[in-house]
N, C-alpha and C positions, 0 to 999 in steps of 0.2 A: 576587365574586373569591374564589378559593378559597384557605385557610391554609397559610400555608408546612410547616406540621407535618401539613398534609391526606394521606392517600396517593392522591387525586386529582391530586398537586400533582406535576407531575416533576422538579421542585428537591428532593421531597422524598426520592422514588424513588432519584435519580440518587445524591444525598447517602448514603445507605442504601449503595446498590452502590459505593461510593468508599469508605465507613468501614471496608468488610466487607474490600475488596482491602488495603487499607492494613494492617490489622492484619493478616493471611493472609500478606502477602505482602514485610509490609514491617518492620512492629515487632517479632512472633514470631521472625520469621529471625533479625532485628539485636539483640533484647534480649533474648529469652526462650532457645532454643536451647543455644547456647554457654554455658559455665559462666564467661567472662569477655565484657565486652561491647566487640565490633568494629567499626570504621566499615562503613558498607553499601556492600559493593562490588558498582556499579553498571552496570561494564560489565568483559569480559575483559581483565585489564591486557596492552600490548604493550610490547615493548621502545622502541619508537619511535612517538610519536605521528606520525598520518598513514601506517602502513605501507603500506599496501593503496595509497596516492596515489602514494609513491614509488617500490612495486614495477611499478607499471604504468608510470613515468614512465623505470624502467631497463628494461623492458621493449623500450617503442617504440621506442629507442637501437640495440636489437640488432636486426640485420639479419635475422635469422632466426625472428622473433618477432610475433605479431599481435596488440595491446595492445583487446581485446573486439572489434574492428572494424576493414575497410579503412579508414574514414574515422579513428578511432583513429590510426592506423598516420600518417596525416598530420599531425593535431591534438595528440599526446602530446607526439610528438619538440621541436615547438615553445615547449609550454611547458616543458617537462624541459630545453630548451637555455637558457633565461630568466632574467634575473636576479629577474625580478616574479614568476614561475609556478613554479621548482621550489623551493617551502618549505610548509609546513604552514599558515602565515595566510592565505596564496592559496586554497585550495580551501576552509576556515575560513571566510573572508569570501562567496565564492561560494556554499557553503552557506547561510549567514545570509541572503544577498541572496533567494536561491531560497525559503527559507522564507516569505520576506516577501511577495512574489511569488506562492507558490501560495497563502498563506491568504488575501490577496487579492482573487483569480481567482474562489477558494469563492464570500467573499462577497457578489461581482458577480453570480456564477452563480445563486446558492440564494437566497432569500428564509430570514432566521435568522429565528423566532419570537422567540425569547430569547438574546438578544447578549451580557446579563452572561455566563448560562452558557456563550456560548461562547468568550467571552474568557477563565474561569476554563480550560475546557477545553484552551485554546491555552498557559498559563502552565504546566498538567502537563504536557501538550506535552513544551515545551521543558525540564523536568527528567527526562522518560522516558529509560528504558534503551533505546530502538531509536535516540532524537535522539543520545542523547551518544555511543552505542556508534558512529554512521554521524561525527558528528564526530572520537570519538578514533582510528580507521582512517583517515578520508581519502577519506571513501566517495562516491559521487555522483548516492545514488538520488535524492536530493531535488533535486538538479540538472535529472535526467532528468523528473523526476515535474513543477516547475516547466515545463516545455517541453510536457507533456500535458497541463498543464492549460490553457496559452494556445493549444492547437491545440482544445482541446475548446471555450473561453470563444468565438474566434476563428469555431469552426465553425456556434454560435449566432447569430452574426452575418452569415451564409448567404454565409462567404467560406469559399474551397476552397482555393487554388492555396496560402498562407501558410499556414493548418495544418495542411495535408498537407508542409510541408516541415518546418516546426516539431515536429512527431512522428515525420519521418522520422530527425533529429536525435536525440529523445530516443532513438529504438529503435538508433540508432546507439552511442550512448553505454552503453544498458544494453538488451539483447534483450527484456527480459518486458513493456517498456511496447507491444508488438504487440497482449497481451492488451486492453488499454484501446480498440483500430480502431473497438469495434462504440459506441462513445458518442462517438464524432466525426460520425456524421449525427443532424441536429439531427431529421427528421421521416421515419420510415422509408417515409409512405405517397406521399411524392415521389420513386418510382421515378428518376425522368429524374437528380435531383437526387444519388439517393443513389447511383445508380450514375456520377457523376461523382466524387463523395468517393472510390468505392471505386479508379479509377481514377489519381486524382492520388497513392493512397497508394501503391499498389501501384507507378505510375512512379517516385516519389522516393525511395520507398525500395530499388529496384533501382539508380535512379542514384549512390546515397552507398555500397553494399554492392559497386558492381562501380567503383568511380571510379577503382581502382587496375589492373584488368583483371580477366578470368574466372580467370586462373592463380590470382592472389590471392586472389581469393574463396573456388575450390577452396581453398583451403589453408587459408583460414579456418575454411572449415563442418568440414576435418576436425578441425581442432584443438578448436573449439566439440562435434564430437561424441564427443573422446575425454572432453574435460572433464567433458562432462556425463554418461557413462559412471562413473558411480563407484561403488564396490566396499563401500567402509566409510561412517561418518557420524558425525555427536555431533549432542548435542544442543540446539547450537544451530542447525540446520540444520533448519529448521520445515517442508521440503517432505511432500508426499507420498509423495516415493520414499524419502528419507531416512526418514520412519517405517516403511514396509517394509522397509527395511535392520535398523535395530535391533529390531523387534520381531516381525519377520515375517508381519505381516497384509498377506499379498498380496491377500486376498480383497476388502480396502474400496477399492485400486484403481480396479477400475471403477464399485464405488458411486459415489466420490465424482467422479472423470471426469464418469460421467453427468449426476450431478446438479449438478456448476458448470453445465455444458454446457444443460442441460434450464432453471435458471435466467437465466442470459446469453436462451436462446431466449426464456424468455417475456416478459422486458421490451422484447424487439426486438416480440414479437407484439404487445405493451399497446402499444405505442408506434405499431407499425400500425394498429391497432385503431382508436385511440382520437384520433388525430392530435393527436401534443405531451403526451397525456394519461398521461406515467409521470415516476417521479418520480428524478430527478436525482441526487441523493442517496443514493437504494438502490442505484441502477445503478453507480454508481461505488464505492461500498463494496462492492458483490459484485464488482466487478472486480478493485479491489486488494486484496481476499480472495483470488481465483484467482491473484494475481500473486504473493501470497505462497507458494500451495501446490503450484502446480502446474509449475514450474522443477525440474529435478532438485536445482540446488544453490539452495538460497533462507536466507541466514544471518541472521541476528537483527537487522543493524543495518538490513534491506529493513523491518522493523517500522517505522522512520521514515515511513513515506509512508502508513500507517491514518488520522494522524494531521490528515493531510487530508481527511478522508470518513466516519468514523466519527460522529465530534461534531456533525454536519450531521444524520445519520439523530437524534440523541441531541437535539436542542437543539430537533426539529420538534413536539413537542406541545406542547399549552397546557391543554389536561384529559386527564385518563386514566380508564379504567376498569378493569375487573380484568381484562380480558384481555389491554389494550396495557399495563397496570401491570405486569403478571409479564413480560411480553415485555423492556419496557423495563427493570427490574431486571437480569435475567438477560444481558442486551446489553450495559448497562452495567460488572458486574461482569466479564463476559467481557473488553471491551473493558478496564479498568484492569487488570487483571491480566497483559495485556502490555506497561504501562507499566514491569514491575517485571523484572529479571534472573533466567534460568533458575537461579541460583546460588540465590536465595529459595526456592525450588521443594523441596530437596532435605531439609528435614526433613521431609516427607509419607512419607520411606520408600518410595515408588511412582513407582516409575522412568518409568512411562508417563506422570505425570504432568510430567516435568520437562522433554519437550520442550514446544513451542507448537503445536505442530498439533491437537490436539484443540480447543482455546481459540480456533483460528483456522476450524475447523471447525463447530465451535459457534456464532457470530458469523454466520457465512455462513450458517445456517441462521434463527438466530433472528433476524437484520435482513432477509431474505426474508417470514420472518411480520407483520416490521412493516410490511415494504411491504407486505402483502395486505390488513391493516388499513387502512391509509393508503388505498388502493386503494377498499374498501369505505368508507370514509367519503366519499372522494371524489365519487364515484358516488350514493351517500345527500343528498349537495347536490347536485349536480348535478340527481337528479330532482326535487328542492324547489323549483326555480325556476322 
């Protein structure tokens, strides 16, 4: 058994990438910087706790208005007319609920190695800047994300017709959980099979998107594509497009397009391949990677839902070497450093570094390499037996 103080050890690793974020990103800001010392402010203060709940809640009220969805458009107005539904403890507790709910689902789903660590990892969790910042708005990706994860859990269970409604749902609630489709067929080399998934998705989610009429719908997708037509940006707006805005690298565009696109493909190919044979945990961390970056508008408190999938790639080894050791450092410290508020960010003097899209870039790549590892080990047992 290998020493806690080993760097074979990835308690020890992990430990290492958590000191390093911490003090980078968390004690320097709040002690060191400033000539007086400040509480750490943790997320963007609002006038109004829950705003974002309650502007969509006056939203669906006006008749001339489409609250993210036709199905919205039914679902707001109700509880915005409520005496249980239009207050901040309502979506609060919902929240909470849903949190409980998706880590859950994970642990049903994944086989943990090390469940201390993953519990440690679920307790920063819940003090991270994506959790409180998605709490103090009102927000409701954890909502949405709770809903893909029992249509994904749901679809391992070789049922179809319930998680294609259950995800039809969440993509109703928030548009980028579409990205998440391709890890709802559980074995991609069951054509007959998977082309029924792709079927039930594609009905349910035309039936909740048109339930109001075609009129409506038109009127939705324009409004969804003036929105997402935007001009300016800040920096907590971690997309892809939003970095091309502020800093003008149009040119990593298609880099990075390709390569989500090129990775999404090959775990669908390993998974053909190999039948059942990819790993759970990468694929869903590279997804809600692309869900972070690849939305025109993707704001800080969407960091809530990593939260679910990262710590899974993190908590899966039991020995390391030097080359899953650097892998797994460098993951890790990527990964805590968006525990912490862009507001930390801004003693570095380097503007590029105070969005999150490099860090969410970075991630995407280096948990790609750990699945090849993973991949490569796999395979090395496999011919062993």
């Amino acid at each position: 058994m290998n020493s806690i103080l080993s760097f074979r050890n990835p308690l020890t690793v992990i430990g290492l990438a958590y000191l390093a974020a911490y003090f980078l990103f968390y004690f320097i800001p709040t002690f060191c910087v400033t000539d007086s010392m400040s509480f750490f402010e943790g997320v963007p203060k609002a006038k109004t706790l829950g705003l974002d709940f309650f502007a969509t809640l006056k939203m669906s009220l006006n008749e001339y208005m489409i609250p993210y969805s036709p199905l919205g458009k039914l679902l707001f107005p109700i509880v915005a007319k409520s005496n249980w539904g239009n207050n901040f403890y309502f979506i609060t507790a919902l929240t909470l609920i849903a949190s409980a709910v998706s880590f859950g689902l994970v642990s049903l789903m994944v086989k943990i190695e090390n469940k201390w660590l993953f519990f440690t990892l679920l307790i920063l969790y819940l003090s991270s800047y994506g959790f409180l910042f998605e709490i103090e708005r009102g927000q409701w990706n954890i909502l949405a994300m709770s809903l893909v994860l029992a249509a994904v859990y749901l679809s391992r269970k070789d049922m179809i017709i319930l998680p294609a409604i259950l995800f039809a749902l969440a993509v109703s609630l928030k548009l980028y959980p579409i990205l998440f489709a391709p890890a709802l067929i559980k074995d991609y080399s069951r054509i007959k099979d998977s082309l029924k998934m792709v079927l039930a998705v594609c009905v349910s989610n035309a039936v909740l998107f048109l339930i109001l009429g075609v009129s409506i719908f038109k009127w939705y997708v324009r409004i969804m594509t003036k929105y997402s037509d935007i001009k300016t940006s800040w920096i907590g707006n971690h997309s892809l497009t939003s970095f091309n805005i502020m800093y003008g690298y149009n040119w990593i565009n298609p880099i990075v397009v390709v390569l989500l696109m090129f990775m999404i493909a090959w775990f669908i190919y390993q998974n053909y391949k190999n039948h059942l044979h990819s790993s759970l945990p990468h694929f869903l961390s590279i997804l809600a990677l692309t869900s972070c970056v690849l939305p025109s508008v993707s704001h800080d408190y969407k960091l809530s839902i990593l939260g679910f999938f990262i710590p899974l790639v993190l908590c899966r080894h039991k020995e390391l070497n030097l080359m899953s050791g650097v892998v797994l450092l460098v993951t890790s410290f990527a990964y805590f450093s968006t525990l912490y508020s862009y507001v930390n960010f801004y003693y570095f003097h380097v503007y590029i570094l105070e969005t999150k899209f490099l860090v969410l870039l970075a991630l995407v790549v280096f948990i790609f390499v750990d699945y090849l590892i993973w991949l490569k080990e796999s395979e090395q047992k496999t011919s062993l037996r």
